[in-house]
N, CA, C and O atoms as a DFTB+ gen file, in Angstrom:
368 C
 N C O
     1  1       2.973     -22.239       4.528
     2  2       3.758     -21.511       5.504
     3  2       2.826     -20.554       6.237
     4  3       2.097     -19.841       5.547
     5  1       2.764     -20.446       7.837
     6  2       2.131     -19.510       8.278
     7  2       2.826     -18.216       8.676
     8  3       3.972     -17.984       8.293
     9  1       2.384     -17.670       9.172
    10  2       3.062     -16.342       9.725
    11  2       3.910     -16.787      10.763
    12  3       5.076     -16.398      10.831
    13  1       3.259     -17.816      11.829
    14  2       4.522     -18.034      12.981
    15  2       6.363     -18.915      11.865
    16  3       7.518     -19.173      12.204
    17  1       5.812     -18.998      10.976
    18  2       6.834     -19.727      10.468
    19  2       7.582     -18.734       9.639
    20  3       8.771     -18.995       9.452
    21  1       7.037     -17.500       9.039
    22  2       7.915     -16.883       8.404
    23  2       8.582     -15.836       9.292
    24  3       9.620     -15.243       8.999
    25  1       7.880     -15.678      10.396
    26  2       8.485     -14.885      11.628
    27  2       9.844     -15.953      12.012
    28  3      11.032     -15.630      12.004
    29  1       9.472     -16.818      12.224
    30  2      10.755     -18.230      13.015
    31  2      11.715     -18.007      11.857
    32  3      12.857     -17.889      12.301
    33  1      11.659     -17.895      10.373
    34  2      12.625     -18.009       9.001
    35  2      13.431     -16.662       8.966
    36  3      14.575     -16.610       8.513
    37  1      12.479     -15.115       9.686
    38  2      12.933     -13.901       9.422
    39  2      14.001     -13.850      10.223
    40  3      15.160     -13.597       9.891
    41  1      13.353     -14.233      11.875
    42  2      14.252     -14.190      13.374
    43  2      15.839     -14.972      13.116
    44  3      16.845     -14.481      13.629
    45  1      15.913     -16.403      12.148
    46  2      16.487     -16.508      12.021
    47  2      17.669     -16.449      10.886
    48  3      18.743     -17.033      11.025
    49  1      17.369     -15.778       9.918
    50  2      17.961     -15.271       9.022
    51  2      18.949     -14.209       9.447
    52  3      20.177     -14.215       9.364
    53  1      18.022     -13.188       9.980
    54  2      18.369     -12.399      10.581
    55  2      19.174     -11.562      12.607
    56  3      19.655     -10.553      13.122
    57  1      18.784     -12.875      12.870
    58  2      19.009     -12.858      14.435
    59  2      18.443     -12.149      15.170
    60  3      18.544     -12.280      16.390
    61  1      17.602     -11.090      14.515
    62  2      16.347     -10.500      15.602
    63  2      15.592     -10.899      16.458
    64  3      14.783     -11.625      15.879
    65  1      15.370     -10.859      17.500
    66  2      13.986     -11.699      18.474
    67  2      13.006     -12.175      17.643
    68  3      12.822     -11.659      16.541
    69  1      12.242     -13.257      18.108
    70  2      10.991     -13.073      17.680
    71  2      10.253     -12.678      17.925
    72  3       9.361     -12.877      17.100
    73  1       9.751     -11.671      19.316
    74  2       9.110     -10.914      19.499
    75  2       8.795      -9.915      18.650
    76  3       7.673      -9.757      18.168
    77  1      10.115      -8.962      18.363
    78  2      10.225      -7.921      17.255
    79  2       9.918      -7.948      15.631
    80  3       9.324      -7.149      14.907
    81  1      10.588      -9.229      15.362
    82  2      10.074      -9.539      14.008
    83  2       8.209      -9.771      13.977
    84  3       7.445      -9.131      13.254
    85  1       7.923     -10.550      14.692
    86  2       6.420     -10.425      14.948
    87  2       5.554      -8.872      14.947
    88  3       4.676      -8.408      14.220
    89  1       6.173      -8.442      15.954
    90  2       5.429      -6.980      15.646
    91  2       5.520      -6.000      14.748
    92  3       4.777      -5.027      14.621
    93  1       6.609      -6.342      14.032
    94  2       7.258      -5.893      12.724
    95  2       6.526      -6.141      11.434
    96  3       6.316      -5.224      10.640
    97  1       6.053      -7.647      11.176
    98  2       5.094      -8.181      10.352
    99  2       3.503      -7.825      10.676
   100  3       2.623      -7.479       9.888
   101  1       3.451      -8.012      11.969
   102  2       2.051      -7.185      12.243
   103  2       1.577      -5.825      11.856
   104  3       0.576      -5.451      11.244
   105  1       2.693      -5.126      12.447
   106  2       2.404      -3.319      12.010
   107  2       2.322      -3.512      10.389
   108  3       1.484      -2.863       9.763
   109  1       2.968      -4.172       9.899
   110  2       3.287      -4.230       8.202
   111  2       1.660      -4.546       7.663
   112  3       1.072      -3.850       6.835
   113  1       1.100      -5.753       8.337
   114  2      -0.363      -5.594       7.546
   115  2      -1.084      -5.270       7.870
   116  3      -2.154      -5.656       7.399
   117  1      -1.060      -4.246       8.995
   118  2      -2.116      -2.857       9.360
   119  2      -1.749      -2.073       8.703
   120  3      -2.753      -1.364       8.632
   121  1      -0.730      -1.425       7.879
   122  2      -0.565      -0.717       7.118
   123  2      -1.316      -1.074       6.050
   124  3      -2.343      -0.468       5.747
   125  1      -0.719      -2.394       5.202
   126  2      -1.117      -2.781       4.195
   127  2      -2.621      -2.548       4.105
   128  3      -3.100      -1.822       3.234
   129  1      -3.463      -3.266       5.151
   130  2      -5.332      -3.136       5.491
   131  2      -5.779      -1.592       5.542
   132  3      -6.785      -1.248       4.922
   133  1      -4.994      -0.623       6.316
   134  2      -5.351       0.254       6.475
   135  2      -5.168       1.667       5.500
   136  3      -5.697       2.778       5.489
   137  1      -4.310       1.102       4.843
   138  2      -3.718       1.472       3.110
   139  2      -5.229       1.258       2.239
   140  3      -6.004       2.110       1.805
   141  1      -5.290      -0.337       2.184
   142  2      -6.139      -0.512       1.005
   143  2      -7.651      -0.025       1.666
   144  3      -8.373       0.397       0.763
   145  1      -8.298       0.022       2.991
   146  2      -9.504      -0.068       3.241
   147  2      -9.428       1.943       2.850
   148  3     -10.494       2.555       2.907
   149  1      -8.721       2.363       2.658
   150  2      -8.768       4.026       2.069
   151  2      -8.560       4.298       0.870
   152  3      -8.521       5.428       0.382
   153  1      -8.385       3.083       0.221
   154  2      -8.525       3.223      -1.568
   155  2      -7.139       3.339      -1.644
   156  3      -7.045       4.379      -2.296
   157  1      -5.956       2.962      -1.409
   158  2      -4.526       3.401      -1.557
   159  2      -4.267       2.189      -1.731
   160  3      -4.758       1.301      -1.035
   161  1      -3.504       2.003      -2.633
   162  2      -2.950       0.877      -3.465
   163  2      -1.230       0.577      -2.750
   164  3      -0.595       1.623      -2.620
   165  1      -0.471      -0.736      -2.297
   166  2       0.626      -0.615      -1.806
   167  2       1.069      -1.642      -2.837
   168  3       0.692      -2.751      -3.216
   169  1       2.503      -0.363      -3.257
   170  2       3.269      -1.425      -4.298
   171  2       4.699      -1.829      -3.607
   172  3       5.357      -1.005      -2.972
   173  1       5.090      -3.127      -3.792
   174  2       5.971      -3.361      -3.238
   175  2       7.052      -3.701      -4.557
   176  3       6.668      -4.719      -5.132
   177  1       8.101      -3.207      -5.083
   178  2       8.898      -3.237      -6.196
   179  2       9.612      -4.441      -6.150
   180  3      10.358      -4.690      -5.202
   181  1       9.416      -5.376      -7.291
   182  2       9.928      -7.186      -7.140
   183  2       9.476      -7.855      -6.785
   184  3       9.832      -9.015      -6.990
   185  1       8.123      -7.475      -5.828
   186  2       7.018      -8.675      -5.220
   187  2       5.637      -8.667      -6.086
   188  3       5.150      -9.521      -6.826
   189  1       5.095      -7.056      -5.614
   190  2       3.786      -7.406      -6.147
   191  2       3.031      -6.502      -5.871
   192  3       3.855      -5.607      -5.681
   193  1       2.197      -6.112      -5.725
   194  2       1.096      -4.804      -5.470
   195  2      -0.228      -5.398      -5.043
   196  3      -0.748      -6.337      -5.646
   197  1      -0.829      -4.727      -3.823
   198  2      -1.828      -5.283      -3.112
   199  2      -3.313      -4.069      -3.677
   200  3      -3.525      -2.995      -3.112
   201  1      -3.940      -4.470      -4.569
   202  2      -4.352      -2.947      -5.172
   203  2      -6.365      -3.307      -4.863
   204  3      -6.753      -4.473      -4.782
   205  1      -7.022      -2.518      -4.779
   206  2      -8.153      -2.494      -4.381
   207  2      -8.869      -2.486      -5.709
   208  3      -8.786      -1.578      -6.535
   209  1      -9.888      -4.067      -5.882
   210  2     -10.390      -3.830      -7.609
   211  2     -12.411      -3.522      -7.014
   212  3     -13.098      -3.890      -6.062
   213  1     -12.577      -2.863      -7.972
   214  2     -14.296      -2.466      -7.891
   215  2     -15.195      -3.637      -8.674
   216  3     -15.303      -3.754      -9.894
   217  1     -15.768      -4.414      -7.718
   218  2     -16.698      -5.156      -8.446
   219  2     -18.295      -4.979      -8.648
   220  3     -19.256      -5.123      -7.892
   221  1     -18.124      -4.528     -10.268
   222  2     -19.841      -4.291     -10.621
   223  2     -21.160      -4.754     -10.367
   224  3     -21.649      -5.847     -10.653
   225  1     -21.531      -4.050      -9.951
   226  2     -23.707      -4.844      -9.614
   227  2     -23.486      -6.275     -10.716
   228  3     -22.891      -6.603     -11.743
   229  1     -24.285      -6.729      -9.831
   230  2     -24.983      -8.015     -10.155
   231  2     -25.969      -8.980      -9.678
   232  3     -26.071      -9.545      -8.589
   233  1     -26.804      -9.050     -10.939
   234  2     -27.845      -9.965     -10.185
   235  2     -27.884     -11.741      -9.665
   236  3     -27.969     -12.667     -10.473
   237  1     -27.840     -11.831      -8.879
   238  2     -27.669     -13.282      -8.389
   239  2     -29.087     -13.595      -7.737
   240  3     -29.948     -12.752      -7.483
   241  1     -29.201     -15.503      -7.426
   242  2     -29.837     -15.977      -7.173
   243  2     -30.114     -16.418      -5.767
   244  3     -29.047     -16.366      -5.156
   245  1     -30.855     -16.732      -5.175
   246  2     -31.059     -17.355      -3.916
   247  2     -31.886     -18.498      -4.455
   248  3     -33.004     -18.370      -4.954
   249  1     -31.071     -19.886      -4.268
   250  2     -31.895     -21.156      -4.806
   251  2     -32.802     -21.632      -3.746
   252  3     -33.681     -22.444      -4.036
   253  1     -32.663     -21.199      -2.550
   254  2     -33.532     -21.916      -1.406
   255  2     -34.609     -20.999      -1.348
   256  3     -35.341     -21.669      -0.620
   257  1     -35.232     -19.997      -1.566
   258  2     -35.654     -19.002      -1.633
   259  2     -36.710     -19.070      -3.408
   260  3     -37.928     -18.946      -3.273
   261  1     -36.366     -19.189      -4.334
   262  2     -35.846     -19.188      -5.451
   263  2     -36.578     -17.767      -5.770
   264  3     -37.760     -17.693      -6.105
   265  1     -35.648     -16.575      -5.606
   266  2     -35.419     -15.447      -6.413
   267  2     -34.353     -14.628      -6.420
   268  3     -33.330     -14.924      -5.802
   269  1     -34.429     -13.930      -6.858
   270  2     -33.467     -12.711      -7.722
   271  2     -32.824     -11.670      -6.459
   272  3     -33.540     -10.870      -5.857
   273  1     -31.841     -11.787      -6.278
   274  2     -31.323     -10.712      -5.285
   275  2     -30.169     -10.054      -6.096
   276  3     -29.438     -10.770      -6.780
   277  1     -29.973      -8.600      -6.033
   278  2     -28.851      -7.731      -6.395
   279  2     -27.954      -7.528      -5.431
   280  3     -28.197      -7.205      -4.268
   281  1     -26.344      -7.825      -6.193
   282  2     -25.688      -7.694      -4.968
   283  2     -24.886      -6.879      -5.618
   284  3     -24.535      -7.219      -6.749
   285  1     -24.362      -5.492      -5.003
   286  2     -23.943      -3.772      -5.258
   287  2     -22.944      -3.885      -5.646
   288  3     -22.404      -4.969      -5.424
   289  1     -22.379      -3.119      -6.217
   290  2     -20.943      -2.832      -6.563
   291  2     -20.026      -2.528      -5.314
   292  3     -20.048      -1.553      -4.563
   293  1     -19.445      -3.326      -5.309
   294  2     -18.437      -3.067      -4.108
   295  2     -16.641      -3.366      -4.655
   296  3     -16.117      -3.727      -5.709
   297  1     -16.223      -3.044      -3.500
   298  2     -14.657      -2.771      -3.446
   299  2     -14.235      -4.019      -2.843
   300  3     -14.789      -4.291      -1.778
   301  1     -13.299      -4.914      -3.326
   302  2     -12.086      -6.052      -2.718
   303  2     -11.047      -5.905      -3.018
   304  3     -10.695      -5.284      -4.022
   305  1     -10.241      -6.501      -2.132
   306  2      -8.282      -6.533      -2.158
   307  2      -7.937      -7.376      -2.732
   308  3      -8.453      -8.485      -2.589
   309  1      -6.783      -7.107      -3.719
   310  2      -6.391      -8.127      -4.288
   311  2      -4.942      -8.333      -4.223
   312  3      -4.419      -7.375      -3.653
   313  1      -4.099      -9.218      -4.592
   314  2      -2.528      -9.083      -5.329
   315  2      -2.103      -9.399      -6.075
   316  3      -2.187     -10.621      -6.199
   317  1      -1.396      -8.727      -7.061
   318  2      -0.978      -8.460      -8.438
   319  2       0.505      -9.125      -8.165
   320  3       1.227      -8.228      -7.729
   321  1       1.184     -10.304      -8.256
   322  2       2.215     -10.389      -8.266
   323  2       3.259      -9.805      -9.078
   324  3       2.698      -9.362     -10.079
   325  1       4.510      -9.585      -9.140
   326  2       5.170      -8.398     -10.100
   327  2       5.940      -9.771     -10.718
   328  3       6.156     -10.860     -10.187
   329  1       6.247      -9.278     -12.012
   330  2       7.063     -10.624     -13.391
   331  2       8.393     -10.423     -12.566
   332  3       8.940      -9.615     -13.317
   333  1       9.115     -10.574     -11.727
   334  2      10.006     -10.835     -11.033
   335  2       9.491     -12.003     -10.390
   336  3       9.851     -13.148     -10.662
   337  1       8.710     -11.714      -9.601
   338  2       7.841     -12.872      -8.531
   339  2       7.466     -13.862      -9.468
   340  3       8.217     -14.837      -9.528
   341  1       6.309     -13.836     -10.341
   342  2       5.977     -14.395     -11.203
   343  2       7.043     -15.576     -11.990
   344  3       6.799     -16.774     -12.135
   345  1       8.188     -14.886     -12.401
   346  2       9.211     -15.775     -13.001
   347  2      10.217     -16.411     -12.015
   348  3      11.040     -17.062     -12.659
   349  1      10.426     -16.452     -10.805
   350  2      11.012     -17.039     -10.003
   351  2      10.012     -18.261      -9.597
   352  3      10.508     -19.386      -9.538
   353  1       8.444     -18.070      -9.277
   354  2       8.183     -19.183      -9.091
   355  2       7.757     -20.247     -10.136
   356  3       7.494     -21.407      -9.817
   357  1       7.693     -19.665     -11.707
   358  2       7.454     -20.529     -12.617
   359  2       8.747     -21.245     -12.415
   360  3       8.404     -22.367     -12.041
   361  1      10.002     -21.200     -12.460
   362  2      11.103     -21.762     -12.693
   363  2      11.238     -22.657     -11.778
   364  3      12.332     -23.223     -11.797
   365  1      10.152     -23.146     -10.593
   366  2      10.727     -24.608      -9.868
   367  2       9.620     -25.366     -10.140
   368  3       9.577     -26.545      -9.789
């Protein structure tokens, strides 16, 4: 499912434009991006939590090269689905 399709599923669920629902879902994951790129974790209660995990130094390889490069501890986004979510989609 893409976004134009869950916008087309929202608009019509709901009877809102699709214009509005679109910009509605948009503003929603500039929040979400602009949430997590500041270290702020967004929990959504029954879905899931979009939470920022720290990944430790490590040394890796360059095989074309063949040596040793360190790559830093850095920060990625992740999502934690919530055991609501979780158990609705085990069940189909």
């Amino acid at each position: 499912m893409t976004k134009a399709d869950i916008v087309s599923e929202i608009s019509k669920s709901t009877g809102i434009d699709k214009s509005t629902v679109l910009s509605t879902v948009e503003t929603f994951m500039d929040v979400v991006k602009i949430s997590l790129s500041r270290g702020e974790n967004v929990y959504l209660r029954g879905f899931g939590s979009f939470v920022v995990k720290t990944r430790a130094q490590k040394t890796a390889r360059n095989i074309s090269k063949n040596t040793t490069i360190i790559i830093p501890e850095h920060d990625i986004p992740s999502f934690k689905p919530a055991k609501v979510f979780l158990n609705s989609v085990a069940e189909k």
